[in-house]
C-alpha positions in Angstrom: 11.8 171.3 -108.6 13.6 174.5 -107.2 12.0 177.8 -108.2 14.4 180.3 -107.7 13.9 183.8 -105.6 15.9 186.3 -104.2 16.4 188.9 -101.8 16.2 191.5 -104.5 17.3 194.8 -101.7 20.8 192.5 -102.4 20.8 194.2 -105.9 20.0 197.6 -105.5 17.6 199.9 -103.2 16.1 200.6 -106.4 12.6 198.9 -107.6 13.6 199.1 -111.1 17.2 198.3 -111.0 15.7 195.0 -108.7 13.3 194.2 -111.4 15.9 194.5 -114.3 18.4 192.2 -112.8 16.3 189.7 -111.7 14.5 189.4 -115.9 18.3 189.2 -116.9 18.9 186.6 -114.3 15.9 184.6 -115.5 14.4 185.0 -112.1 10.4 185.5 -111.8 9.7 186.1 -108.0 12.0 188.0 -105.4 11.5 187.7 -101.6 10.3 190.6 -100.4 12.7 192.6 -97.6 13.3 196.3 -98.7 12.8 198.4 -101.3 13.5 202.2 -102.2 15.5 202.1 -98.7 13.3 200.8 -96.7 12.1 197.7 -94.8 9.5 196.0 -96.1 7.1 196.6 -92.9 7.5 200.4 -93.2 6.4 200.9 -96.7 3.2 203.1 -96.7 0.5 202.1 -98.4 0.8 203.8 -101.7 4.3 202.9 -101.9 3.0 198.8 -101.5 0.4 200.2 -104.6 2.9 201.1 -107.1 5.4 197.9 -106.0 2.7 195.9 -106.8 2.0 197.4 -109.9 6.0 197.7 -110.9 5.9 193.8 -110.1 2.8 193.2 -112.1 3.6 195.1 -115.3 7.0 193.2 -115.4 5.3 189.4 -114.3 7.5 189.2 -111.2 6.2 187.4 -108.1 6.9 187.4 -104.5 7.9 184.1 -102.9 7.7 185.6 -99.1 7.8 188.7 -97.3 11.6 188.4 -95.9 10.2 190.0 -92.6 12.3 190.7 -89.6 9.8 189.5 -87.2 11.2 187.4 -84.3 14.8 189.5 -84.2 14.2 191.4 -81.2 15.7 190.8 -77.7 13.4 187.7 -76.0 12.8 190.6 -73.1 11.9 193.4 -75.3 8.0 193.9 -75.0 5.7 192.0 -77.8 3.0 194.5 -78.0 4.4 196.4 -80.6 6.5 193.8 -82.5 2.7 191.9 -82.9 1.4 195.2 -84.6 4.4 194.7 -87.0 3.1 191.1 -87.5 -0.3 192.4 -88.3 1.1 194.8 -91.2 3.4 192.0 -91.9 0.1 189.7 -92.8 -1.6 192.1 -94.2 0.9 192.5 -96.3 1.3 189.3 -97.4 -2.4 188.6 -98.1 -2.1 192.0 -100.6 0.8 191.1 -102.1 -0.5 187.7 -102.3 2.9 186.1 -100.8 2.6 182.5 -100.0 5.2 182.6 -97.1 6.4 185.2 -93.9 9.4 184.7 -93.0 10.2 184.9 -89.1 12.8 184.7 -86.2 12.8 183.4 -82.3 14.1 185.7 -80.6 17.7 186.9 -79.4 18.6 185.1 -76.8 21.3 185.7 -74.1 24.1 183.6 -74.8 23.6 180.0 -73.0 20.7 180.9 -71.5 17.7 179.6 -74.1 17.0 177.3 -71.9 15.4 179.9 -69.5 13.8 181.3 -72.2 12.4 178.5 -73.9 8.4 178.8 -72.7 9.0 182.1 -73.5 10.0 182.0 -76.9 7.3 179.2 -77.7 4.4 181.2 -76.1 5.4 184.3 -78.6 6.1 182.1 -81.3 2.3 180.3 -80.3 0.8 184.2 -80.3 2.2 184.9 -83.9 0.5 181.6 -85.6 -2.6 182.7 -83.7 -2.4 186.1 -85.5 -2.5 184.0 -88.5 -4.5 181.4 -88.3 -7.2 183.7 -90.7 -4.9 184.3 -93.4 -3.9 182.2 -96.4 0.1 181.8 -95.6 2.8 180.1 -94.0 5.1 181.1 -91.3 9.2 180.2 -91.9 11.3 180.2 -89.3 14.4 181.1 -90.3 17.7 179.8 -88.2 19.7 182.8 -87.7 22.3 183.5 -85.0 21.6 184.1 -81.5 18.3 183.0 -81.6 16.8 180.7 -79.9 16.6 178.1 -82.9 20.1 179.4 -84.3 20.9 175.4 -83.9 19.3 172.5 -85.4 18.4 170.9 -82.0 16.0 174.0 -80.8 14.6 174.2 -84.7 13.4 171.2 -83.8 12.1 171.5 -80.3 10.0 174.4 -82.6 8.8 172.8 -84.8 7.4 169.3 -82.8 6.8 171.5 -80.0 4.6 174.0 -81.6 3.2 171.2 -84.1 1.6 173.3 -86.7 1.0 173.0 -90.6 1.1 176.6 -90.4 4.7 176.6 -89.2 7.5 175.4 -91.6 11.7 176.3 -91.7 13.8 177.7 -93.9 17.1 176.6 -94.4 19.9 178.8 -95.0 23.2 176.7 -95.2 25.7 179.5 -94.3 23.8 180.4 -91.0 24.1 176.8 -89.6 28.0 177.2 -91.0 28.3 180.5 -89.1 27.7 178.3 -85.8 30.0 175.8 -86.6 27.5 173.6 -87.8 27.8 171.3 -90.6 24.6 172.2 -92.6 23.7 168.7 -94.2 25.6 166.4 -91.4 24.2 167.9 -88.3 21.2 169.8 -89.4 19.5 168.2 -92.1 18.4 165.4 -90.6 16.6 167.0 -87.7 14.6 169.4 -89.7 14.0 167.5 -93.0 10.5 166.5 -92.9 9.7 170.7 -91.9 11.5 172.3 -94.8 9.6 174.3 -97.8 11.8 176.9 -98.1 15.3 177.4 -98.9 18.1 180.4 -98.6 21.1 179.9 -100.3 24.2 181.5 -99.1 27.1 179.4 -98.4 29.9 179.7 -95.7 33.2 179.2 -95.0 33.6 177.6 -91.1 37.1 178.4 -90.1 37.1 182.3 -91.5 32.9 182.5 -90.9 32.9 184.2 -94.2 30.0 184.0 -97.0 30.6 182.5 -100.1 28.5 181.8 -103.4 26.8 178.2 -103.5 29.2 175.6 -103.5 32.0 177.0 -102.4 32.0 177.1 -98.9 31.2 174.5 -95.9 27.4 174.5 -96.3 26.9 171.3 -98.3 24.4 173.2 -100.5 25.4 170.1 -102.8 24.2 167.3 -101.2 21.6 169.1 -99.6 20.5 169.8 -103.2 20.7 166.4 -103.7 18.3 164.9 -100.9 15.9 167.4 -101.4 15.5 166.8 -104.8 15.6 162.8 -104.2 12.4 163.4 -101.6 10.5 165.6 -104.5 11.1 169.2 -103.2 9.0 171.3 -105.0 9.7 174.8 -103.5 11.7 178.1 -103.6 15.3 178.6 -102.9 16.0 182.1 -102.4 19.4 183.8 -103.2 20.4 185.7 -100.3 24.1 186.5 -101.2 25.3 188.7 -98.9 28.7 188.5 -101.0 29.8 192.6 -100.0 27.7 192.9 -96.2 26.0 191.0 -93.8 24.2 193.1 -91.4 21.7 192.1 -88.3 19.1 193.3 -90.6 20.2 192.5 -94.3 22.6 192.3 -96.7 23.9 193.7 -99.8 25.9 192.4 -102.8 25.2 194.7 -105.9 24.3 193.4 -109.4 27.6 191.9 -110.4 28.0 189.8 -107.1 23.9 188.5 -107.2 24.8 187.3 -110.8 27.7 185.4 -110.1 25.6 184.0 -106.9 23.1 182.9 -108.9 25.2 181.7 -111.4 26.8 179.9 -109.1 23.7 178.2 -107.6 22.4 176.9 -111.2 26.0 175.0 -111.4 25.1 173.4 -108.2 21.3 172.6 -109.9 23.1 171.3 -113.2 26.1 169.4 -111.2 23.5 167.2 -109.2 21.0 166.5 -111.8 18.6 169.0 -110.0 
């Protein structure tokens, strides 16, 4: 079963205008990246007081904290990013978010290999941090990471080895590296998947589409998932007006026809 989410800082800065959208969509949980302007690690602690209480008074949930840990340079010092990992749990375990999402580092372009015990010993001191608190850890693939490809998702994964540890899949990413999403990528990573993004892509223009309409295979990826008994959240991250490092926007109008177009994907496959 696919429970659907969404990077609701897509719709609007706005709590309420977030919340609106997402009761008209039909959509009961939003993963959790900015609000009012601001990233999600920055909000002081009043401000994650009346969030909470918005989202309570209006039965919304949070499916993960959409965190940006993990996209800094692989040299930049890891001292301060871990305090953001602290708040970022803390966070979570307040919020009562199942999921923090995560990165592996920038790397420099054909060089992972010389970072690679680099990027597993931070990656190894974030599930440390953890290890107390009631949630899971997705590693997203994003570009110029070290797992932007579905080879070094892997080697995180079987390398690192813990339940603690899971991936989320965005289609469009793997298409923005020339990557066939459900050809190349799904195979490697299945058995680690509980989380989905959906965005799709288009490989020869590297442009973002709504489900379906692009190069990601969102389709058939639907499809296996749903033959293996996925039971888990796939959250809209449109991106359909920017794509920044950071996030994305799309506005009301655009996240409705993404989700829209998503739920055609669901019905089309039998999902």
């Amino acid at each position: 079963m696919f429970t659907l989410s969404g990077f609701a800082d897509e719709i609007s800065p706005d709590l309420q205008e977030q919340v609106t959208v997402l009761k008209s969509l039909d959509i009961r949980f939003l993963e959790l990246r900015g609000v009012w302007g601001k990233n999600v690690l920055t909000l002081r602690d009043e401000e994650v007081e009346q969030l909470k209480f918005n989202l309570a008074q209006n039965a919304i949930q949070i499916s993960a904290i959409g965190s940006p840990i993990g996209k800094i340079d692989i040299t930049d010092p890891m001292e301060p990013h871990l305090q953001s990992f602290e708040r970022a749990l803390k966070l979570a375990q307040l919020l009562q978010a199942p999921y923090i999402r995560i990165f592996s580092f920038y790397v420099p372009s054909g060089e992972a290999a010389r970072y690679r015990s680099e990027v597993m010993a931070r990656l190894s001191a974030l599930l440390d941090m953890a290890k107390d608190y009631p949630v899971t850890l997705l590693h997203e693939n994003e570009s110029r990471i070290y797992g932007d490809i579905p080879q070094r998702c892997r080697d995180i994964h079987e390398t690192l080895n813990s339940p603690q540890l899971r991936a989320t899949f965005d289609p469009a990413n793997f298409v923005m590296n020339d990557i066939y999403p459900f050809t190349e990528a799904y195979p490697l990573l299945e058995e680690w998947i509980a989380y989905l993004h959906i965005k799709d892509g288009i490989m020869g223009e590297h442009r973002v589409v709504p489900a379906g309409q692009g190069d990601g295979q969102i389709p058939e990826i639907v499809r296996a998932l749903n033959a293996r008994g996925y039971s888990g959240f796939a959250s809209l991250e449109p991106h359909l007006a920017n794509a920044g490092a950071l996030s994305g926007f799309s506005g009301p109008d655009l996240f409705a026809i993404a989700v829209n177009a998503f739920r055609s994907v669901l019905q089309s496959t039998g999902a």
